[in-house]
C-alpha positions in Angstrom: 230.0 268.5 84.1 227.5 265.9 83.0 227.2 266.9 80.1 231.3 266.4 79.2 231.4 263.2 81.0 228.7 262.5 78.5 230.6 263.5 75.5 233.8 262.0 76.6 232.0 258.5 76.9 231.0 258.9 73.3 234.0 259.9 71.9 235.3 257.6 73.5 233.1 254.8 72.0 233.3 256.1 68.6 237.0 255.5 69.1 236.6 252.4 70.2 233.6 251.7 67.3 236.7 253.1 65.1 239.3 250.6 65.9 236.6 247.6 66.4 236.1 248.2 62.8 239.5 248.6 61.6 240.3 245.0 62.7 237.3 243.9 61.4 237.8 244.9 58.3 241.7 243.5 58.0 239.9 240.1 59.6 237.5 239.8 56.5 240.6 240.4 54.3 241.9 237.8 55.0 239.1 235.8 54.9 238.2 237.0 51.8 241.7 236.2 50.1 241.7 232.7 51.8 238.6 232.4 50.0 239.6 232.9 47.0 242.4 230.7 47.5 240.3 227.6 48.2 237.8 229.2 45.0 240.7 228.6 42.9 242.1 225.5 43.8 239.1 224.1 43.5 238.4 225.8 39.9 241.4 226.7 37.9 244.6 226.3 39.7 246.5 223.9 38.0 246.9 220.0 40.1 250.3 220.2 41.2 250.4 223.7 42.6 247.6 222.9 45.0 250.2 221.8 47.8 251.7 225.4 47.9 249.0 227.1 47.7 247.5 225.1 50.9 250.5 227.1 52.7 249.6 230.1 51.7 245.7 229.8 52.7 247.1 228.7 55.7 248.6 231.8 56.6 245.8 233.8 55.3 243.0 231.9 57.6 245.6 231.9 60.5 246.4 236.1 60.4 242.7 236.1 60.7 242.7 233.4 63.5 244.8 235.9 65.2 243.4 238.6 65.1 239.9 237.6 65.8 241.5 236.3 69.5 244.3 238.9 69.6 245.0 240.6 73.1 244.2 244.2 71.6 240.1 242.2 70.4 239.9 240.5 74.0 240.1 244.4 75.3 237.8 246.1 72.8 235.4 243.1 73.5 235.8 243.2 77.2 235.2 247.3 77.0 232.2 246.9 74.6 230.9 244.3 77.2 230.8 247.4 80.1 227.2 248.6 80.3 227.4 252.3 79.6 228.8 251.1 76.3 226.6 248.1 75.6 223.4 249.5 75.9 224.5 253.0 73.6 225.4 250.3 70.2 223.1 249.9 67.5 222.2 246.3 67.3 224.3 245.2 64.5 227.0 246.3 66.7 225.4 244.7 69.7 225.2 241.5 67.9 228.2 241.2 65.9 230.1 242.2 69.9 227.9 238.9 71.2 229.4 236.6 67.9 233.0 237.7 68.8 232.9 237.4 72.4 231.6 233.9 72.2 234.2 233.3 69.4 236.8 234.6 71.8 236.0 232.8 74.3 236.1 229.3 72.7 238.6 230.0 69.9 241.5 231.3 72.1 241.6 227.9 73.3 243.2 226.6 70.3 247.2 227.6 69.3 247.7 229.1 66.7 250.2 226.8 65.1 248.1 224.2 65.5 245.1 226.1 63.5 247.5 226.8 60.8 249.0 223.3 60.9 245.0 222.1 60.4 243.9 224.7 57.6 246.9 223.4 55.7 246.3 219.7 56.2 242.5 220.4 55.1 243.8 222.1 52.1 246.3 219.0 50.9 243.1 216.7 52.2 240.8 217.8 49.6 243.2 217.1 46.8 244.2 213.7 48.3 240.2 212.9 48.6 239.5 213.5 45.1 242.5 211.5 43.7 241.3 208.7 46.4 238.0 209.2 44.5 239.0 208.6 41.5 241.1 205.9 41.9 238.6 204.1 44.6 241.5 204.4 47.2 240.3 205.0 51.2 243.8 204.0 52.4 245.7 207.0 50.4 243.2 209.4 52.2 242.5 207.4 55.5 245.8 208.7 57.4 244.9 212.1 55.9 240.9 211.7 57.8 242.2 210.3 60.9 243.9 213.3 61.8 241.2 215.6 60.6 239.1 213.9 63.3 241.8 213.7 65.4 241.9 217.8 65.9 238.5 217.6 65.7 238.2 215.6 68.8 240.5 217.7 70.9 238.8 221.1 69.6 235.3 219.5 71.1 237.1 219.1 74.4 238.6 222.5 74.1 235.8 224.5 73.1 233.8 222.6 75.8 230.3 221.1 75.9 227.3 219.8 77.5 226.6 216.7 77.0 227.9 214.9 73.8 231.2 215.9 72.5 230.0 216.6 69.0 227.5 219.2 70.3 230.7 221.8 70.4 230.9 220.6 66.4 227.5 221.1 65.9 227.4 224.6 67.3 229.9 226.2 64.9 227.6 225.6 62.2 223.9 225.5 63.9 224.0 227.4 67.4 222.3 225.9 70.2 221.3 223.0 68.3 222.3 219.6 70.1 222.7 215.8 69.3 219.9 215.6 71.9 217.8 217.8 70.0 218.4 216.3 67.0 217.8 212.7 67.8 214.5 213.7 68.6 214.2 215.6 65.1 215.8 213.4 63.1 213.8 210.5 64.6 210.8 211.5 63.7 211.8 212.8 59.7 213.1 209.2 60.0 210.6 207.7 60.5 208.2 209.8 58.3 210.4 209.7 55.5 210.5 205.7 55.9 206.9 205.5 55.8 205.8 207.5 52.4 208.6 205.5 50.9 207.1 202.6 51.7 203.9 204.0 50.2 205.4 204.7 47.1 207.3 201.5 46.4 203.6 199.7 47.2 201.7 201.9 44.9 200.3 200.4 41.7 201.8 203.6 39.7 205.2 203.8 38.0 206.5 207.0 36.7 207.8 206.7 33.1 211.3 206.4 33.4 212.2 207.3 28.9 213.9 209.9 29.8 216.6 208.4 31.7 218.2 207.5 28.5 218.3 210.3 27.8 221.5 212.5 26.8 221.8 216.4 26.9 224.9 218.3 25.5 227.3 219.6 28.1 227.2 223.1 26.1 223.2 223.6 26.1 223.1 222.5 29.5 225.3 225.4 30.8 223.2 228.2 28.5 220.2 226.7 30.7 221.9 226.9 33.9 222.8 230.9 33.2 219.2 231.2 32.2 217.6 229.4 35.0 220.2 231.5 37.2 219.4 234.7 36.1 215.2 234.0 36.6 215.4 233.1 40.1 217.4 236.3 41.0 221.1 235.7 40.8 222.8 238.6 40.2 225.9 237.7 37.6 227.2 241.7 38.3 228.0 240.4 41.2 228.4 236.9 40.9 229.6 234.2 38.0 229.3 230.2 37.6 231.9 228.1 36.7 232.7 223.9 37.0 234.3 222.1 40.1 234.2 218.2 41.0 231.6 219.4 44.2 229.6 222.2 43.6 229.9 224.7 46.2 229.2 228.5 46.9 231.7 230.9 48.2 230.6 234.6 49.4 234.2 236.8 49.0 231.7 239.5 49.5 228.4 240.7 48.4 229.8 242.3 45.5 231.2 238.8 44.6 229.7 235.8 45.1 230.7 232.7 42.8 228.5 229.3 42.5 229.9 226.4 40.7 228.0 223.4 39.1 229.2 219.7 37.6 227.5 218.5 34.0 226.9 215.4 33.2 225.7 214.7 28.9 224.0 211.3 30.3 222.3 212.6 33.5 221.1 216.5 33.4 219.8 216.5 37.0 223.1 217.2 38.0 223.8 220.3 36.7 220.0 221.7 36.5 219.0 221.0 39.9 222.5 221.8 41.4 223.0 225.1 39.7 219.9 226.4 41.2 220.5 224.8 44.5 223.6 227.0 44.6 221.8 229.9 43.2 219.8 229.7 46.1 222.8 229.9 48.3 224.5 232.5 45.9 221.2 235.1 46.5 221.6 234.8 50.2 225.2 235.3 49.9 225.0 238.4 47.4 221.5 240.2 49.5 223.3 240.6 53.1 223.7 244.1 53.6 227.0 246.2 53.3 226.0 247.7 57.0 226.3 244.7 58.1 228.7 242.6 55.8 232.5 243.9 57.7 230.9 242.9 61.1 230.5 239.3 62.6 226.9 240.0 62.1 227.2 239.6 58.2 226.3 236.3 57.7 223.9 234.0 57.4 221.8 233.5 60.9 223.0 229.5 60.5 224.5 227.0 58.3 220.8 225.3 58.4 219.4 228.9 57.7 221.8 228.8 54.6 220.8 225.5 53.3 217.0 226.4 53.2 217.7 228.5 50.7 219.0 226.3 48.2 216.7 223.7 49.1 213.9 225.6 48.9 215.2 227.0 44.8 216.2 223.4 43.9 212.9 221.2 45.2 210.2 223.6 46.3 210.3 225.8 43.1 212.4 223.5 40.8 210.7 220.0 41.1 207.4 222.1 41.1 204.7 221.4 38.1 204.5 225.3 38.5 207.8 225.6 37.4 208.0 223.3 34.8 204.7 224.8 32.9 206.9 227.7 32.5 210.0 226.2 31.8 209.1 223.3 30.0 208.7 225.3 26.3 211.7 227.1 26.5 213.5 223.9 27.6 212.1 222.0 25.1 213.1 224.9 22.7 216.7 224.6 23.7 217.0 220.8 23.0 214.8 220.5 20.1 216.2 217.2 19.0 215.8 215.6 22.8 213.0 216.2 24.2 210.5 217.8 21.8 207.8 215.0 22.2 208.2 215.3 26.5 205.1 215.7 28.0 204.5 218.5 31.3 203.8 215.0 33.1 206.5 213.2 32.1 209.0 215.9 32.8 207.5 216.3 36.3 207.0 212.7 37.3 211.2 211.9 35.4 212.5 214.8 38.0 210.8 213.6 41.6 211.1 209.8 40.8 212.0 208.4 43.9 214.6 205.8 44.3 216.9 204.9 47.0 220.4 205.6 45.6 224.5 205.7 46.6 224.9 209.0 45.9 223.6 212.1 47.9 223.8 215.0 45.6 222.0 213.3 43.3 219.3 211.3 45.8 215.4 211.9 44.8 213.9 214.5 47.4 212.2 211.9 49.9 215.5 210.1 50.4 217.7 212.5 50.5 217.6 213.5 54.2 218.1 209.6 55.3 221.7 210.2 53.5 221.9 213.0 55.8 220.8 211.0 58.9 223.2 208.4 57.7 226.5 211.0 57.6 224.7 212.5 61.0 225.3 208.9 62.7 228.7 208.3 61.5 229.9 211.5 62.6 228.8 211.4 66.2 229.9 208.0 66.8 233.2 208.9 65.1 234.0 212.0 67.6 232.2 209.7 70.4 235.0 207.4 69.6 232.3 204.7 69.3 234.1 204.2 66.1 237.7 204.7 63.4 238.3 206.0 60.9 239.8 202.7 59.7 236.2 201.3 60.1 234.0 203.8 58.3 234.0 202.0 55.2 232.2 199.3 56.4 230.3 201.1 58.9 229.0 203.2 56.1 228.0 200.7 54.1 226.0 198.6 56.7 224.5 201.6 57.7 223.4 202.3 54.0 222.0 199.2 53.9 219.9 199.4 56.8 219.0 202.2 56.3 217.9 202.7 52.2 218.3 199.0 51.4 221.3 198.8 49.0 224.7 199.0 49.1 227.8 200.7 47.6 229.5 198.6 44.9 233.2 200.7 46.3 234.3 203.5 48.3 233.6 205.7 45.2 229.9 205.4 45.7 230.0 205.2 49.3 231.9 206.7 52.0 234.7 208.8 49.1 231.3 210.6 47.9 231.8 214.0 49.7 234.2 216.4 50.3 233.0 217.6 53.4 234.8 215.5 56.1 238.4 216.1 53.7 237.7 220.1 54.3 237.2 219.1 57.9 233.4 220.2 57.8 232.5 217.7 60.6 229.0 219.2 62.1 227.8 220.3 58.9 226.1 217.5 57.1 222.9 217.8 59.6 222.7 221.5 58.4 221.5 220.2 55.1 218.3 218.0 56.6 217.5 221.1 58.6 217.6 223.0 55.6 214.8 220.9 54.2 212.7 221.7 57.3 213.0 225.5 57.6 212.4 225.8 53.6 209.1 224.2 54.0 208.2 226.8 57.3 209.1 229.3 55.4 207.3 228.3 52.2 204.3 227.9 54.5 204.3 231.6 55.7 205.6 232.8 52.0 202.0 231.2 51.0 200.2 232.7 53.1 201.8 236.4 52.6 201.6 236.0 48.4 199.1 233.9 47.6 199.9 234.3 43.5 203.3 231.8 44.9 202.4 229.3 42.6 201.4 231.7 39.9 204.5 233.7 39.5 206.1 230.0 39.6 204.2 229.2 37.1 204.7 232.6 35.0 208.2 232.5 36.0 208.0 235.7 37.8 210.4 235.0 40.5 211.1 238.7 41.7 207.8 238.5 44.5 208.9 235.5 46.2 213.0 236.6 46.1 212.0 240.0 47.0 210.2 237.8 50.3 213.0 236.2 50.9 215.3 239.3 50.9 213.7 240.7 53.4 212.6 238.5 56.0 215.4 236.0 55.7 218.9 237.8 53.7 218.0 241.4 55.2 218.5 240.1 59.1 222.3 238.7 58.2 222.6 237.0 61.5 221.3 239.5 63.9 218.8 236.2 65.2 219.9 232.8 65.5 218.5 230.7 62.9 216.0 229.2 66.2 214.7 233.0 66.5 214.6 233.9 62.9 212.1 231.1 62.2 210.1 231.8 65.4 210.1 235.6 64.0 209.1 234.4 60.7 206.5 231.7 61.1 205.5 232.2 64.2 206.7 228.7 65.8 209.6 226.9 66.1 211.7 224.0 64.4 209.4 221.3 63.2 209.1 218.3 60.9 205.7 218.6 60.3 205.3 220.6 57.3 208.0 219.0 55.6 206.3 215.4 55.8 203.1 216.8 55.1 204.4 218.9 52.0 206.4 215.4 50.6 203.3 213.5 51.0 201.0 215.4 49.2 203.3 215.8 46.3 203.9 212.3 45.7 200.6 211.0 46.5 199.9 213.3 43.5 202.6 211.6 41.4 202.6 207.8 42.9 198.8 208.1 43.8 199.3 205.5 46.5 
């Protein structure tokens, strides 16, 4: 009698397992249509059918929505959650069960009208933001923003919290990490980050700034970035570049994962360095297993998890000397007429000048995380309701000023630079610091476990330290929490150290302060 009670509990399951699946999979169509929606508005789609379309990724996001907190989920969820079940699934199942219970549990809070109403008002945001770019305009996007916080605000109080209300913000994008915990973190990058600038702008050494003046054709410069793409590891059968305003990185699926880039003739950093900072997020997007991708355990372990990957393509590889003894022929080869007389110094000191400067995607490595800090202030005090909408403007650019010791000339270089807050991203900027301090743990341990690293940079064999990252980082999807996955990795949890201690000794090398 055992025995069939036995087999009846695992048929059971498996039918269970069965049906688990089948809205999983109808959940990640959606998804996956919705993003490719928002991939081609922001590509191809033609201006003035972007409003329309932002209805129709509304109902794709908002079928999901339902789904994901539907009555018939809530019982599979609650029936997985019953021991005899539990402790039988594998733990992919186990895992992705624990995502969608905590999803439930939060996101059922929310109506579903007002979800949709919100995906489609993010949608029209983003076109009204880059028009209020472009023209230097805060007012046309302003009413746009303050309902954008608005929801967000409400959605902190009803996904609940402890302590701060942007700590529910912060979680959808970095579990478990706080504003408590990152005061503390962010204080002390502060701080360290202050003081090597100040060692730099005191040294006696400038770095030779020729090539600023420089100008590299728009059409060379995208042969290099499918080149530099396809060296590092990113797979274009199952992946492909194109142009966008912001470059971004959307995963459909692993099969498909599509980067974008920006080019500028008069300034190539954009488009080098931000190619193979999305390269870095397109190889973590296109490595997460198939076994894994249709369940809530198919992702990245965290939004911070995500961003050390491009961070550590773009600064730890790219602005490497390594990198650029390999590159530096072939890229001299490609612009012949430009840059045929640049020296392996030059190069290397031109692309990790430091600088304070307006814009973040194109702020030297040492500064760039203060932009971050900056965005990370603004934010909390703005779902705080320490402060409006109507005053970020100036708010951002005292804070700016303070903080890096200039300020914006107009809203274009200051707070219109990002898309992020027009896409209702509110929690996310933060990821991007934290990015910066996982890569360099990470790098730390890669060191140690292939000590050719800076050989095969230098040779420009990438395929030992992708393969490395495959498996201890893209392989786990997000059965650990980015917190564990590091601790499982490296052996110790978040810190600033190595970070500080891997800036400093690369520009006391260049500055030699």
């Amino acid at each position: 009698m055992k025995k069939e009670d036995n087999q009846k509990e695992e048929n059971q399951l498996q039918e269970l397992l069965k049906r688990y699946m089948e809205i999983s999979s109808k959940i990640q169509h959606y998804r996956e249509m919705a993003g490719l929606a928002h991939w081609d508005m922001a590509t191809y789609a033609p201006k003035e059918g972007r409003n329309i379309r932002s209805e129709a990724l509304g109902t794709l996001s908002t079928e999901a929505f339902k789904m994901s907190v539907s009555p018939e989920m809530q019982h599979l969820l609650g029936e997985f959650s019953r021991e005899k079940y539990y402790n039988e699934l594998p733990e992919k199942y186990q895992k992705s069960i624990e995502k969608d219970v905590k999803h439930l549990e939060k996101f059922q809070k929310i109506p579903e009208e007002e979800y949709r109403d919100y995906v489609i008002l993010t949608s029209r945001a983003q076109n009204i933001w880059e028009k209020a770019k472009a023209d230097d305009d805060f007012e046309i996007f302003r009413p746009y923003l303050e309902k954008i916080v608005d929801f967000n605000r409400r959605m902190s109080e009803r996904l609940g919290y402890e302590g701060h209300a942007y700590n529910a913000l912060l979680d959808r994008f970095e579990e478990g990490m706080t504003v408590e915990k990152l005061d503390a973190i962010f204080g002390e990058l502060k701080e360290g980050v202050l003081n090597i600038l100040n060692k730099i702008q005191n040294a006696s050494k400038k770095p030779n700034k020729r090539l600023e003046s420089v100008k590299l054709p728009v059409e060379k410069q995208k042969i290099l970035s499918e080149k530099i793409l396809k060296k590092i590891g990113y797979d274009f059968e199952c992946g492909r570049l194109d142009e966008s305003i912001h470059p971004f990185t959307i995963g459909l699926n692993p099969k498909d994962v599509r980067v974008t880039t920006r080019y500028q003739e008069d300034f190539f950093k954009t488009a080098l360095f931000g190619t193979i900072h999305e390269g870095g997020h397109g190889m973590y997007e296109q490595n997460i297993p198939m076994e894994l991708f249709k369940t809530s355990a198919g992702s990245a372990a965290s939004t911070g998890m995500h961003e050390s990957q491009s961070r550590f393509w773009e600064n730890v590889v790219g602005r490497s000397e390594f990198f650029w003894k390999g590159l530096l022929p072939e890229f001299q080869e490609l612009f012949q007429e430009e840059v045929k007389n640049v020296s392996l110094e030059e190069m290397v000191e031109y692309i990790n000048i430091v600088e304070p400067s307006m814009i973040r995607v194109e702020a030297d490595e040492l500064t760039y995380s203060l932009h971050i800090i900056l965005r990370y202030e603004l934010e909390k005090d703005l779902i705080g309701g320490k402060i409006s909408v109507e005053e970020l403007p100036e708010r951002w650019n005292e804070k700016m000023e303070d903080i890096l010791g200039i300020k914006p000339r107009d809203n274009r270089e200051g707070v219109l630079q990002d898309m992020h807050w027009a896409g209702g991203m509110i929690g996310y900027f933060p990821t991007y610091a934290l990015g910066n301090l996982y890569a360099l743990q990470l790098t730390k341990t890669l060191q140690e476990d292939v000590p050719e690293f800076n050989s095969h940079i230098e040779h420009q064999n990438f395929a030992p330290i992708k393969e490395w990252m495959v498996k201890k980082v893209h392989h786990r999807g997000s059965l650990r929490t980015a917190e564990e996955l590091i601790e499982e990795i490296t052996g110790e949890g978040l810190t600033v150290k190595p970070y500080l201690s891997y800036l400093d000794e690369k520009y006391q090398k260049i500055y030699q302060y």
